[in-house]
C-alpha positions as CSV (number, residue, x, y, z in Angstrom):
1,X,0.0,0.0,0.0
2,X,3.1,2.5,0.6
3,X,3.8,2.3,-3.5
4,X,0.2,3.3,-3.9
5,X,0.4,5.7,-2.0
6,X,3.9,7.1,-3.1
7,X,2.9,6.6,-6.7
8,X,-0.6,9.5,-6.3
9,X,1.3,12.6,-6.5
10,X,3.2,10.9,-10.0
11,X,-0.6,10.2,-11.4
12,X,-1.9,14.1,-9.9
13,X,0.7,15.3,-12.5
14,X,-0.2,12.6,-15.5
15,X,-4.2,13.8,-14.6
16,X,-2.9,17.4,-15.0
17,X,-1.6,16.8,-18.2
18,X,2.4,18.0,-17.3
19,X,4.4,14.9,-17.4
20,X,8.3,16.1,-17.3
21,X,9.7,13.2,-16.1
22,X,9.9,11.2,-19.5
23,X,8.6,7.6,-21.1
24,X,10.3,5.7,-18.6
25,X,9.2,7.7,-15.2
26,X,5.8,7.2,-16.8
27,X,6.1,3.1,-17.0
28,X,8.1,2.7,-14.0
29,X,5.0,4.5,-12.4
30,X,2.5,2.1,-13.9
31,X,4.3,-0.9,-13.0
32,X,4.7,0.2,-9.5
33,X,1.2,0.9,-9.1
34,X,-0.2,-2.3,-10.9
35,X,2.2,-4.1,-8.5
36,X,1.5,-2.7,-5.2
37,X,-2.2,-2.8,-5.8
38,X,-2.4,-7.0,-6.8
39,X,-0.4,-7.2,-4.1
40,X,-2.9,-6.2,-1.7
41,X,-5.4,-7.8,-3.5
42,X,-3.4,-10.5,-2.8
43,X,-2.5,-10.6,0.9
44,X,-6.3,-9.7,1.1
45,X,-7.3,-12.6,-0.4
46,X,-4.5,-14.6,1.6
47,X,-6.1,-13.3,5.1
48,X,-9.4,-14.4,4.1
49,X,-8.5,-17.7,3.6
């Protein structure tokens, strides 16, 4: 949850529309924020169980 949250002031500037970090910034980003969240879909599913 701590790459969620470190990743919302990257997607505030994508949503804005000024991205000056580059291509890679931009998928880095993504990935870290696709990660973290199945992740915690994950270990949610795992404590259910």
């Amino acid at each position: 949850d701590l790459l969620l949250v470190a990743t919302l002031p990257l997607w505030a500037r994508h949503a804005a529309r000024e991205w000056p970090f580059g291509e890679w910034a931009c998928k880095l980003a993504t990935a870290l924020y696709s990660v973290s969240f199945y992740c915690g879909v994950f270990v949610l599913t795992c404590l259910s169980v």
